[in-house]
C-alpha positions in Angstrom: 82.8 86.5 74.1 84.4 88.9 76.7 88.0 89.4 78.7 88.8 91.6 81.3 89.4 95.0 80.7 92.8 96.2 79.8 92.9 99.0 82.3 92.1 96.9 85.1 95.3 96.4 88.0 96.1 94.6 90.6 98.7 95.4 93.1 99.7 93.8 96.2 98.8 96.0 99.8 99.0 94.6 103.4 97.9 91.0 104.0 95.9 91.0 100.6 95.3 93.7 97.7 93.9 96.4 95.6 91.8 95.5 92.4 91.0 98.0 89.7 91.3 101.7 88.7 91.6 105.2 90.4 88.5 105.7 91.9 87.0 102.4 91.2 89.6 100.4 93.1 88.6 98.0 95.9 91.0 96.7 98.9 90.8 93.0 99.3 91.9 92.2 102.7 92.0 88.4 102.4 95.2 86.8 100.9 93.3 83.9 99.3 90.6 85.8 98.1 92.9 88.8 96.3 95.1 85.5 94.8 91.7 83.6 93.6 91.0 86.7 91.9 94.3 87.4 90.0 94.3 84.1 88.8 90.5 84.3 87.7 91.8 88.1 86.0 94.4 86.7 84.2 92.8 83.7 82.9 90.1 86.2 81.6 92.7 87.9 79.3 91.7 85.4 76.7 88.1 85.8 74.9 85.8 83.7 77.0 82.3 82.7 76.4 80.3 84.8 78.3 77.2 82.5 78.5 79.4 79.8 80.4 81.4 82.1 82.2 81.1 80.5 85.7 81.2 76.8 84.4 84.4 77.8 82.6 86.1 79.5 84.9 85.5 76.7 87.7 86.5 73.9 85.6 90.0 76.1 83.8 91.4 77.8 87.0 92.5 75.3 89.2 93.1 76.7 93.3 89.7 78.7 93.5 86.6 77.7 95.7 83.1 78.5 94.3 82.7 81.3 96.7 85.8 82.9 95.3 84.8 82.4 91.6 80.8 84.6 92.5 82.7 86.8 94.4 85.2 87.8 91.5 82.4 87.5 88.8 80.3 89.9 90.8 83.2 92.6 91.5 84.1 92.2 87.6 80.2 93.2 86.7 80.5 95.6 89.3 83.3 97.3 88.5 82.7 97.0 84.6 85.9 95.1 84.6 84.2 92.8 81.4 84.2 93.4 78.3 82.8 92.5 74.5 86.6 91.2 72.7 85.3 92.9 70.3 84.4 96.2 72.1 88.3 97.9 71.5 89.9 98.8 68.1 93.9 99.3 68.9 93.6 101.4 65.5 90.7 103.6 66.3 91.9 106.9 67.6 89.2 107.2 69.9 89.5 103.3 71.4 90.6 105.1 74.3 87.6 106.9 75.2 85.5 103.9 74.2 87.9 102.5 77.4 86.9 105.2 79.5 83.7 105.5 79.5 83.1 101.7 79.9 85.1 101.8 83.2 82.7 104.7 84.2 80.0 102.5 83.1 78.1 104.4 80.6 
């Protein structure tokens, strides 16, 4: 089961938007595009099976092409936007580093 990060943001700028955090943020030029995947990000707040992940997605979110739904999977992997539901402990005092260093990726 995974969700999308909680440190990942979205933000509106220009025509279409900025996804992610500090240095690991990416401008999305295309309106469409930057919607599709703020509607795929926040459907992904709820544990999702990960084996299925595409499928899901295209038959849950309704208002995003195919080509939108690979390229949001592929920035999320990228970007190390996913992760295990299980992966953060609100009452572990070092939760928060677990956080960082899965956004750096290690």
């Amino acid at each position: 089961m995974v969700k999308i990060a909680r440190y990942i943001q979205a933000g509106r700028f220009e025509s279409g938007g900025v996804f992610g955090v500090g240095s690991n943020q990416v401008l999305i030029p295309q309106k469409k595009r930057f919607e599709s995947l703020v509607k795929i990000a926040s459907f992904l707040k709820r544990e999702t099976d990960s084996d299925n992940l595409y499928e899901y997605i295209k038959n849950n979110v309704s208002g995003v092409s195919e080509d939108d739904i690979n390229f949001s999977l592929s920035l999320f992997r990228e970007k190390n936007s996913l992760m295990s539901s299980s992966y953060f402990n609100s009452d572990d005092r070092y939760s928060r580093n677990v956080l960082y260093y899965h956004y750096l990726g290690a």
